[in-house]
Steps between C-alpha positions, in 0.01 A plus 500: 500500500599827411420823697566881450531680814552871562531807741485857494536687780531892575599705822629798622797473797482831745886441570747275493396163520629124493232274292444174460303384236356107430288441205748322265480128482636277764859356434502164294169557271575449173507826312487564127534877574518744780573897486482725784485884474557731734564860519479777732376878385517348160890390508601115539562362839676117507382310787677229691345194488475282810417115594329332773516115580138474357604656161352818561675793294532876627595768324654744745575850416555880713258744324517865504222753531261497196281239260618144505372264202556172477354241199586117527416270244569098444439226318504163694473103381435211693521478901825544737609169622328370815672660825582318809468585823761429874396464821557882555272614222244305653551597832483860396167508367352303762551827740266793511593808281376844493195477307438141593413464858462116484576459899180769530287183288611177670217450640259563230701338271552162688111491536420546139786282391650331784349152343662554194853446331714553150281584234083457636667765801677728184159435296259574789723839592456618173172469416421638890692816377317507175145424679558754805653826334349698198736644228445891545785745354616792777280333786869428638793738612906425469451398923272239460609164570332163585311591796313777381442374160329157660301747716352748229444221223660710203826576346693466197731192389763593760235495720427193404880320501552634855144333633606179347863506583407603879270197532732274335752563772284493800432122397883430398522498156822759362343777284581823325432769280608555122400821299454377131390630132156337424374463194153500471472705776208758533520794600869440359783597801777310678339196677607317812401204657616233729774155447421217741759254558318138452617194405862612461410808267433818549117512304391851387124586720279752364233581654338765293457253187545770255794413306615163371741360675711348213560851401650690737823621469717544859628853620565483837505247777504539910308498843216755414451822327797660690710292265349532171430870416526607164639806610713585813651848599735616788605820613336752284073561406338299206200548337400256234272638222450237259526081508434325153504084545459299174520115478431334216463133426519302146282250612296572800415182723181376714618451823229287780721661793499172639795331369809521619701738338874703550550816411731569179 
């Protein structure tokens, strides 16, 4: 499968400012073609590119005051190969994180799903998740987390990924967050969702069920939100302006949402 994935993004910096930026394609997915532009009050700026031990790629750059533009663009075939995970990987996303208060659901989550185990307990989460909460654009803010999504009923996808992910760990079952291109998608943006580790794989959860599956593309990969941003600044005022996401697929799949399934 083929997919076509952009991003175009526009903001202004009030001073001088170290940013962080993850929207290209995580490390090891096979790319055809990749270009990414960025310039600062309209004169090129060459970002350093940085690596985590998930794959994730930053591009890191000090901005000055003024308009910052950047347009990525890539081609990608096929899926990255299958990653593994040690004993501290898994150990790290059994603890709580800052938008996923699992200790704050133990309870609830051991007596909705304390009879359950591998997938039926992965299953029955999601389709709680997808049952309980209704998909409603703005009804969350960028300090929401598990807690108070489970208590209003509403969010967005990352809404979503940190409901699932927080009762995944409160019954003992590793999970995380991964910020991804979705084709199919609609309204088109970045999407996140959740990766269960089950049966010796980490299998990609998505609770919203409005992108395929087989066609997401990975960004980003970590505990919770706090790890995935698209866009991260330190010392010095942002203010974004504009966010264009396209994904495109050559061949769009059905996707049950039942079937296990890792994340490209």
């Amino acid at each position: 499968m083929q997919r076509t994935v952009s991003t175009h993004l526009e903001f202004d910096l009030a001073g001088t400012c170290d940013v962080l930026l993850a929207v290209a394609v995580a490390a090891g997915t096979p790319i055809l073609t990749e270009t990414v532009s960025l310039s600062s009050n309209g004169n090129p700026v060459q970002p350093i590119e940085l690596a985590d031990r998930h794959g994730t790629r930053l591009h890191r750059f000090t901005g000055s005051p003024g308009r910052v533009e950047l347009h990525y663009h890539a081609v990608v075939a096929g899926i990255r190969p299958v990653e593994r995970a040690n004993t501290l990987d898994l150990l790290h996303y059994l603890r709580p994180s800052r938008y996923v208060e699992s200790d704050r659901l133990r309870s609830t989550a051991r007596r909705l799903f304390g009879s359950l185990s591998g997938q039926a307990l992965v299953h029955a989460v999601t389709g709680f998740v997808f049952d309980r909460l209704s998909y409603v654009p703005g009804a969350s803010g960028p300090a929401d987390s598990a807690v108070s999504t489970l208590e209003s009923r509403r969010g967005v996808c990352r809404d979503y990924a940190h409901l699932v992910i927080a009762l995944l760990r409160a019954v003992d079952i590793p999970a995380r967050m991964a910020s991804a291109y979705a084709p199919g998608l609609k309204p088109m943006d970045f999407h996140a969702l959740a990766e269960a580790w089950v049966d010796g794989a980490w299998q990609v959860v998505d609770a919203t069920r409005l992108a395929p599956r087989q066609s997401l593309v990975r960004i980003a990969t970590g505990r919770d939100a706090s790890d995935i941003a698209f866009l991260t600044n330190h010392f010095g005022g942002l203010t974004l302006s504009r966010v264009e996401v396209g994904a495109v697929a050559n061949v769009l799949p059905r996707d049950d949402h039942a079937t296990p399934m890792v994340l490209a």
